[in-house]
C-alpha positions as CSV (number, residue, x, y, z in Angstrom):
1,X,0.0,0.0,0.0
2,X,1.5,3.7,-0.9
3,X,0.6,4.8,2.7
4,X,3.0,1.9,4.2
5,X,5.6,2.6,1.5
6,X,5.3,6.0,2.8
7,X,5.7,5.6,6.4
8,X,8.9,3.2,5.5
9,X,10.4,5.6,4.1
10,X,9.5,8.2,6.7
11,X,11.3,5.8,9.0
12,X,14.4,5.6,7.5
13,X,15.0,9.3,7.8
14,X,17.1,10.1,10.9
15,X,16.4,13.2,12.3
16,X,12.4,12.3,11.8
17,X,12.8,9.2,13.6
18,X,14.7,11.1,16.7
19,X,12.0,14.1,16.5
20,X,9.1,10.9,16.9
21,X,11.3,9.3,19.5
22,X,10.8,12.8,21.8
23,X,7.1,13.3,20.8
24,X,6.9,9.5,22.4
25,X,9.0,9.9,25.4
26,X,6.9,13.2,26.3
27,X,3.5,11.7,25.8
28,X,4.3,8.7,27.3
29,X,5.3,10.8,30.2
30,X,2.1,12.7,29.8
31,X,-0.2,9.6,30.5
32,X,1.7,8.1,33.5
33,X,1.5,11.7,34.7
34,X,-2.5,11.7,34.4
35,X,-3.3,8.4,35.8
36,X,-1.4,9.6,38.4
37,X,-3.4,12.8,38.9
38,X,-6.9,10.7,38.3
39,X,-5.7,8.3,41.2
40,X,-4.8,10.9,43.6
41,X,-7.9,12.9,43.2
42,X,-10.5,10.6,42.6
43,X,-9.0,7.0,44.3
44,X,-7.2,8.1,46.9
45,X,-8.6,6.6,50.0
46,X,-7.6,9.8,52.2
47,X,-9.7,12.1,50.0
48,X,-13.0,11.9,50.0
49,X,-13.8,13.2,46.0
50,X,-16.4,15.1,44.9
51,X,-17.3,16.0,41.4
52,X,-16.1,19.7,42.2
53,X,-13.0,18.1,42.7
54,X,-12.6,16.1,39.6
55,X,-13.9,19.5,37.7
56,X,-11.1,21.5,38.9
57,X,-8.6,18.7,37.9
58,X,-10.1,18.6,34.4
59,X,-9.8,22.0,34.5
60,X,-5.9,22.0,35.2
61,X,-5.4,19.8,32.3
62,X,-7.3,20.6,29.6
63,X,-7.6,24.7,29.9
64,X,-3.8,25.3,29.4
65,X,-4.5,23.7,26.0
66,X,-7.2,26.3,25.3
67,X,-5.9,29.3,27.0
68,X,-2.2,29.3,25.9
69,X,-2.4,27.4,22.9
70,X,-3.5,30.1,20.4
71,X,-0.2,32.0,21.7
72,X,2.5,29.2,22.1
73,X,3.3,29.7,18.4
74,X,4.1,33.0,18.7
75,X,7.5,32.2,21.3
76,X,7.9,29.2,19.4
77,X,9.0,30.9,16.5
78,X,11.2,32.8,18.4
79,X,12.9,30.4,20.2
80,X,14.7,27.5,19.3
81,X,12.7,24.5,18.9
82,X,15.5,22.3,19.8
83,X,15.8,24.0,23.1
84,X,12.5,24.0,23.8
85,X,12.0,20.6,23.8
86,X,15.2,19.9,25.8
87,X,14.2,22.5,28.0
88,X,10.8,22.0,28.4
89,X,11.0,18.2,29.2
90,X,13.9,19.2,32.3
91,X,11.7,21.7,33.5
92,X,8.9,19.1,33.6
93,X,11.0,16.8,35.6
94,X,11.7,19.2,38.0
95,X,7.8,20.3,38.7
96,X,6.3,16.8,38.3
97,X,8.8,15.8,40.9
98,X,7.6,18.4,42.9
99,X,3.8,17.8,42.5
100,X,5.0,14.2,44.0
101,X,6.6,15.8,47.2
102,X,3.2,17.9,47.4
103,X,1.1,15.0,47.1
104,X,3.6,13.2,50.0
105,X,3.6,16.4,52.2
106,X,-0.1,16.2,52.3
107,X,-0.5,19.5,51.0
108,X,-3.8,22.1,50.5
109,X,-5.1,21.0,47.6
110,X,-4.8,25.1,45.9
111,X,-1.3,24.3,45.9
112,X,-1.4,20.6,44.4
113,X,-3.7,22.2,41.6
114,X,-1.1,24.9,40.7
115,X,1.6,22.6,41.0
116,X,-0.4,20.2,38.4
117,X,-1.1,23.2,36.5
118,X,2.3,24.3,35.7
119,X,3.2,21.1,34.0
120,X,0.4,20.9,31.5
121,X,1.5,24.4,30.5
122,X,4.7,23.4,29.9
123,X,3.6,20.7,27.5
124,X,1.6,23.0,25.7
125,X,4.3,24.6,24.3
126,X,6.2,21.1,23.8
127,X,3.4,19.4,21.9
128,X,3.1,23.0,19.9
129,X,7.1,22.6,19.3
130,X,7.0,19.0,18.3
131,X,4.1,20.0,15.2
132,X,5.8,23.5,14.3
133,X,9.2,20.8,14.2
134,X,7.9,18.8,11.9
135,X,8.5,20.3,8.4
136,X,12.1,20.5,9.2
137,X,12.9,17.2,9.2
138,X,11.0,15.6,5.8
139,X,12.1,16.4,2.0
140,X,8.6,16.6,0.5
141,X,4.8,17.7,1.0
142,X,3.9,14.0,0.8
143,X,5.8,12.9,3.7
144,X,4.7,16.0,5.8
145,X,1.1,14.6,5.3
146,X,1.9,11.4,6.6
147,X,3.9,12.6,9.0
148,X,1.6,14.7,10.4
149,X,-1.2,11.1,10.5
150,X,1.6,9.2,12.1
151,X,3.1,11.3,14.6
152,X,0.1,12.7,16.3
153,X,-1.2,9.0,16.3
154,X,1.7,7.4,17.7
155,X,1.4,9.5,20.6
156,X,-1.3,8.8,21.5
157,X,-1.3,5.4,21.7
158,X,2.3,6.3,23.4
159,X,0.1,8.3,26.3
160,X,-2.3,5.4,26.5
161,X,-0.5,2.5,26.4
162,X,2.2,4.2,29.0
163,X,-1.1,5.5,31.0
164,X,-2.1,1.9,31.4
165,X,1.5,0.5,32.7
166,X,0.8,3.4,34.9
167,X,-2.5,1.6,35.9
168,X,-1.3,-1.4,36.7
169,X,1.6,0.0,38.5
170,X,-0.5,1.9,41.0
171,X,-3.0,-1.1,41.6
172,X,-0.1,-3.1,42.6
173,X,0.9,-0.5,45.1
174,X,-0.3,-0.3,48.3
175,X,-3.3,2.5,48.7
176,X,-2.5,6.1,49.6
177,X,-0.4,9.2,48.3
178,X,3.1,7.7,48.7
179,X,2.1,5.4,45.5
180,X,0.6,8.1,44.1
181,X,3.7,10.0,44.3
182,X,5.6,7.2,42.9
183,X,3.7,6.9,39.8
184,X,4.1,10.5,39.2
185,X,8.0,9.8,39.9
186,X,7.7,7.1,36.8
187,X,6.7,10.0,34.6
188,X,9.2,12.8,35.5
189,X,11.9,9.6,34.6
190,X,10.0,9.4,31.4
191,X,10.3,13.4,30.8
192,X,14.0,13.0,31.7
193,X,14.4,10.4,28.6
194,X,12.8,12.9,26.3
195,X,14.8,15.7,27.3
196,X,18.1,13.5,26.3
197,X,16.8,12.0,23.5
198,X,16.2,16.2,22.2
199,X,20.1,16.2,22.7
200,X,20.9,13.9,19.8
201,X,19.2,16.4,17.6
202,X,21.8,19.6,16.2
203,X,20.6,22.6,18.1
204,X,19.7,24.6,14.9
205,X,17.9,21.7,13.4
206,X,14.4,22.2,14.8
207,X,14.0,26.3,13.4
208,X,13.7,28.7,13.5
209,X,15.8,30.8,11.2
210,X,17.2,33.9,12.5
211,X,15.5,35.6,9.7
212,X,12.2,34.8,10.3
213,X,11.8,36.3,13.6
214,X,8.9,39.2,14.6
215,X,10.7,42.2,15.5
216,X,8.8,42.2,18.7
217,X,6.8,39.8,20.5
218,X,3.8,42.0,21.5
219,X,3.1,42.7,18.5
220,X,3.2,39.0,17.7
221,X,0.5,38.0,20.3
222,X,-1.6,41.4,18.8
223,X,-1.8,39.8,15.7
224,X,-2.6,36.5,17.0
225,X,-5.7,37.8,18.8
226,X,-6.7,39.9,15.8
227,X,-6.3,36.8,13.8
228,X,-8.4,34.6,15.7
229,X,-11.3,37.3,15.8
230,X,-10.6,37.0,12.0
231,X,-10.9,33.4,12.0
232,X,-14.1,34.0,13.7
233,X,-15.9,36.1,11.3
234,X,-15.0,34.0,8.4
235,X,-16.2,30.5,10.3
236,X,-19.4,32.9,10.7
237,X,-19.7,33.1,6.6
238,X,-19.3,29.4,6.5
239,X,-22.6,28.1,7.9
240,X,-21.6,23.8,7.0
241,X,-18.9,24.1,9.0
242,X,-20.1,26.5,11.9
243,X,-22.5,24.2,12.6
244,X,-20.7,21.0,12.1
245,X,-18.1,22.9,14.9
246,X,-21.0,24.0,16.9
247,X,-22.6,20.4,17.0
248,X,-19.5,19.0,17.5
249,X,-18.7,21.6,21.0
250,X,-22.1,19.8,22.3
251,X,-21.3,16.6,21.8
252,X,-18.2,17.3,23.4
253,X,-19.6,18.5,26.8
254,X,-21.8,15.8,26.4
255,X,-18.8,13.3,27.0
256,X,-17.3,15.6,29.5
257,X,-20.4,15.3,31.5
258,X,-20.6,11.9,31.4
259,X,-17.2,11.0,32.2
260,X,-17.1,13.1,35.1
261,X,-19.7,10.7,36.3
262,X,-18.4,7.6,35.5
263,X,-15.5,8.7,37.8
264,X,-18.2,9.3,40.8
265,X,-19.7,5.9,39.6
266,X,-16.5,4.1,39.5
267,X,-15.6,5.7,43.0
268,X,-18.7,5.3,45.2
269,X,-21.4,3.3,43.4
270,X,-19.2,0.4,41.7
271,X,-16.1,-0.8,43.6
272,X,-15.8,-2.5,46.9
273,X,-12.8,-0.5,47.4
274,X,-9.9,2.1,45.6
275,X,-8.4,-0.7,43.7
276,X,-11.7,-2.1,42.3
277,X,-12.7,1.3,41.5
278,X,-9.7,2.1,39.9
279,X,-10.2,-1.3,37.7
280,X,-13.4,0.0,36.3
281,X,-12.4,3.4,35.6
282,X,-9.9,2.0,33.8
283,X,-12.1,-0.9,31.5
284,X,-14.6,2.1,30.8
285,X,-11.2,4.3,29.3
286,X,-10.0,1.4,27.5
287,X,-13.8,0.6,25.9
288,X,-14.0,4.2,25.0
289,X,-10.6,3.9,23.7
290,X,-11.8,0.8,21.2
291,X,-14.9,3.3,20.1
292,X,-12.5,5.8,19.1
293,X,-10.4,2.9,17.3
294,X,-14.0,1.9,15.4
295,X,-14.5,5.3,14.5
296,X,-11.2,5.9,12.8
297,X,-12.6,2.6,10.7
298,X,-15.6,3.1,9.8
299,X,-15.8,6.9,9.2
300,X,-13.9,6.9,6.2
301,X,-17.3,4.5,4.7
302,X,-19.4,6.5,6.5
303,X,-18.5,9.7,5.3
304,X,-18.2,8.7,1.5
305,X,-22.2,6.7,2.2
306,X,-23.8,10.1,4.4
307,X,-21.7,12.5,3.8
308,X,-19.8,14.5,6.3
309,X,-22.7,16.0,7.9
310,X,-25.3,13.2,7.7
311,X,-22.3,11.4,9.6
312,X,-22.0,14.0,12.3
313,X,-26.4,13.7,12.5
314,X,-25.9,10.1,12.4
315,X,-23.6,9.8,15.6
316,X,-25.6,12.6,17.3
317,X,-28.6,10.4,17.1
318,X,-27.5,7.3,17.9
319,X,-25.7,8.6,21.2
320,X,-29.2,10.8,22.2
321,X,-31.0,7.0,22.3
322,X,-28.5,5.0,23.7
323,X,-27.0,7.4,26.3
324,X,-30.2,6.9,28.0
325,X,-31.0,3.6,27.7
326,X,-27.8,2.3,28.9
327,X,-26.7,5.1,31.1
328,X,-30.4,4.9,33.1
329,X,-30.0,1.6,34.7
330,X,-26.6,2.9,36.6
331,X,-24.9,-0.6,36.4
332,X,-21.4,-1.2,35.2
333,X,-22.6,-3.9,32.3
334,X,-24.5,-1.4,30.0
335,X,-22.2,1.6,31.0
336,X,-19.5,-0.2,29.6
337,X,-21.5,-0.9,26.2
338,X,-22.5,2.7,26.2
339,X,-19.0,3.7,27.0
340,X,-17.8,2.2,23.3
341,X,-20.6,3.6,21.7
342,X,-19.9,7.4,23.4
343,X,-16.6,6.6,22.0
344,X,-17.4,5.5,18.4
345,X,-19.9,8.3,18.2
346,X,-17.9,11.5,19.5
347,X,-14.5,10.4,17.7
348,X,-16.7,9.7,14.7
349,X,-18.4,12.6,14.4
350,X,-14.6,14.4,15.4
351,X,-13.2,13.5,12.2
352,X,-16.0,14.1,9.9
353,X,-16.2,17.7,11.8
354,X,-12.1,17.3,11.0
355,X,-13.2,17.3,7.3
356,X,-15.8,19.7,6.6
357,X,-13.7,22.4,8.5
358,X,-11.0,21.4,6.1
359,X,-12.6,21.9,2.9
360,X,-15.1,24.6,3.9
361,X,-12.8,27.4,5.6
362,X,-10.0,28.5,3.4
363,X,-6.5,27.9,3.2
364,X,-5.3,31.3,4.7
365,X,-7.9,31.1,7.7
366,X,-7.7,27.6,8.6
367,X,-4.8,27.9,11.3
368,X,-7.0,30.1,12.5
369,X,-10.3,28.4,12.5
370,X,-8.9,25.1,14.2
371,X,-7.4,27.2,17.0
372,X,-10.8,28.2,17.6
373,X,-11.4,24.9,17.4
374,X,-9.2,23.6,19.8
375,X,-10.2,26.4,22.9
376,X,-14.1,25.1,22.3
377,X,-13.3,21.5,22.2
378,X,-11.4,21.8,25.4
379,X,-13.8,24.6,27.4
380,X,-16.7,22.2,26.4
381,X,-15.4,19.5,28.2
382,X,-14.0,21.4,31.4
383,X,-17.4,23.2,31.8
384,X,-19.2,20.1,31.3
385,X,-17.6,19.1,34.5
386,X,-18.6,22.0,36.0
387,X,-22.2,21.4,35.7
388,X,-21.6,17.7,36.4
389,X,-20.0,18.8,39.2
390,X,-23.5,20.9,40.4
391,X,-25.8,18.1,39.7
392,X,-24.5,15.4,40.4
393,X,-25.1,13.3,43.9
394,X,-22.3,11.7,46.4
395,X,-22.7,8.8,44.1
396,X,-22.6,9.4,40.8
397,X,-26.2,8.1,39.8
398,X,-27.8,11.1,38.8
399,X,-31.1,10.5,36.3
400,X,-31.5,14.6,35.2
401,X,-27.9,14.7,33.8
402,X,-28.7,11.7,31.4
403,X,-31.4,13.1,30.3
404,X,-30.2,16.4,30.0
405,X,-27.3,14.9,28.0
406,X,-29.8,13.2,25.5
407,X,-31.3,16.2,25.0
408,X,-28.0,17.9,24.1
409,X,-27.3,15.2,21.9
410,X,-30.8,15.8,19.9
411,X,-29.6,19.7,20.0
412,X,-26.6,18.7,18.2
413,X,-28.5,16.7,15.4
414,X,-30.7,19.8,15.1
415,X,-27.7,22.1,14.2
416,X,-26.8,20.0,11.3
417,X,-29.7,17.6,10.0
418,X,-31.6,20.8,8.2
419,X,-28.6,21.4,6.5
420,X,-27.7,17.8,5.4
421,X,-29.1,18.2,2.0
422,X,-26.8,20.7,0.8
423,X,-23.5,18.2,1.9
424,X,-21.7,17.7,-1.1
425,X,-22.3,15.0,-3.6
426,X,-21.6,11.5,-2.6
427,X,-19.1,11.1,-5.5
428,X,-17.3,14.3,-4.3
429,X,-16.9,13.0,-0.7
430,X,-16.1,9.6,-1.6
431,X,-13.1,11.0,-3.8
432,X,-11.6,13.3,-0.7
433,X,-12.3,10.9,1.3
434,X,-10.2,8.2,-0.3
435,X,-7.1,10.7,-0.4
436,X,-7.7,12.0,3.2
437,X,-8.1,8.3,4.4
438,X,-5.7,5.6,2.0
């Protein structure tokens, strides 16, 4: 196949595979860092969680991605990539190993949060310098396409597959925050790999060039905010993908609701103790995890058969009647069905989102448009763990959340299904997405 011919040769170029080898390293680190984090806030025997609590966690990892994420580029292309990675990943080291002696010192939990906080900021800028990274290390266009499917992938499946070790690490531990700390220990060694493996790269390698440089970084980050207001008003003038976006934002706090309360499930309702608890939470991530593998699957068929949007109306649909007739009965068996299906349908309806945006918004906006992107995806999620957090009982089990959910999910189908008709033709979308997808 000309995609695994593609990647072979990808593989064979040197400074590509030392560039993956960090983006590994750090995300690896990333997930052993996260179950560590989910462990001591929602498992730890000591604490007795409450949705608030897992809010404000989510909060601390997922709103550096929105806030600073626009804006990392903007010191990324004045500083040395190189060095930001090396430097990044040692200064990561440093604060994860001292969000373990927090968790051990038994801490206020203000001060574990901002400890937390400052290494999910730091990888912002990482993750931002391993993508802006990329072009400098392949020869064509080609490769940069695959590239950019392959690294981004393998990460992930880096974070998951090290967040599972992780897993299995802290349920053979005793209980309590010394494990807690140790797992968190794991990852900072982790970060201390990446930051070597950075040094086998030339300093200059990464960009960028001297030349390039904005005379002055304030007016950088003024253009970058006029630029996403920009982005705004021309996403406004594309209605298809506006409310592909806007759909998609609701199904995302959707599954940000509903994970906040399979935590509180998994914690109180489910488990005999911490460790069972902890067992659960961890088949529901890895069920979800085989939805999102499904999607990635299926979609490309889906998409060419529906059409982008009747894809994205498609998975809002199904998830508005399943959600409640699995999530009703509050028992682990059809939660975990449900939990695939969440999965399948949000990923799903991710990448067909993924697509319209991509050919509806042009070239010069689109930077612009998936930044936008990016800061709803991830403030949809933390403030559906806000109002989790509100509604939700001791226990998890709360019946006006699912339904409210459903009824989101419907919302979303309404955004799109009226405009269904006007998708592209089938032939068209079968032809895009053959190229996007082989």
């Amino acid at each position: 196949m000309p995609v695994v011919r593609g990647l072979r040769v990808l593989l064979r170029i040197g400074d590509f595979r030392r560039l993956l080898t960090v983006r590994l390293l750090s995300q690896a680190a990333d997930g052993v860092y996260q179950v560590a984090l989910a462990s001591y806030v929602v498992f730890s025997p000591e604490k007795q969680t409450s949705a608030a609590a897992i809010a404000a966690a989510m909060a601390v990892l997922l709103l550096p991605y929105s806030l600073l994420g626009p804006f990392a580029g903007v010191l990324l292309d004045r500083w040395r990539r190189r060095q930001v990675l090396l430097y990044g990943n040692l200064a990561r080291v440093v604060l994860a190993a001292g969000t373990a002696a927090l968790i051990v010192a038994e801490v206020p939990d203000a001060l574990f949060y901002v400890s937390a906080l400052t290494v999910t900021a730091v990888n912002r800028f990482v993750l931002a310098g391993l993508s802006a990274a990329l072009p400098r290390v392949v020869a064509t266009d080609e490769q940069l396409v695959l590239g950019n499917s392959l690294s981004p992938t393998a990460g992930t499946l880096a974070a998951t597959a090290a967040g599972g070790l992780a897993l299995v690490v802290r349920m053979a531990a005793p209980d309590g925050a010394a494990s807690d700390a140790l797992v968190i220990l794991l990852g900072s060694a982790l970060y201390l790999c990446a930051a070597f493996a950075a040094l086998r790269m030339p300093r200059d390698l990464l960009g960028p060039d001297p030349h390039q440089l904005q005379p002055r970084p304030n007016q950088a980050l003024l253009s970058t905010a006029r630029g996403l207001l920009s982005g705004l008003r021309h996403l406004t003038r594309r209605p298809a993908a506006a409310r592909a976006l806007y759909a998609m934002t609701l199904m995302r706090f959707c599954y940000g609701a509903l994970t906040v309360m399979v935590l509180m499930l998994c914690r109180y309702a489910w488990g005999d103790g911490d460790s069972d608890g902890l067992a659960l939470l961890g088949l529901a991530v890895g069920i979800s995890g085989v939805g999102f593998f499904v999607a990635a699957v299926c979609t490309p068929w889906a998409v060419a058969r529906f059409g982008p949007l009747g894809w994205v109306a498609a998975c809002g649909a199904t998830a508005a009647v399943l959600e409640p007739v699995l999530g009703l009965p509050f028992t682990p068996a059809p939660m975990m069905v449900a939990a695939f299906f969440l999965g399948l349908t949000t990923q799903g309806a991710k990448i067909a989102t993924d697509t319209i945006v991509q050919s509806s918004i042009e070239d010069a906006y689109r930077g612009r448009v998936f930044s936008l992107y990016d800061v709803l995806f991830n403030v949809a999620f933390v403030g559906a763990a806000g109002v989790a957090a509100l509604m939700l009982p001791p226990d998890g089990a709360s019946t006006p959340l699912v339904l409210i959910v459903a009824a989101l999910y419907l919302a979303a189908v309404s955004l799109v299904v009226f405009h269904v008709k006007h998708d592209r033709p089938r032939a068209d979308v079968s032809r895009e997405t053959e190229r996007r997808f082989t």
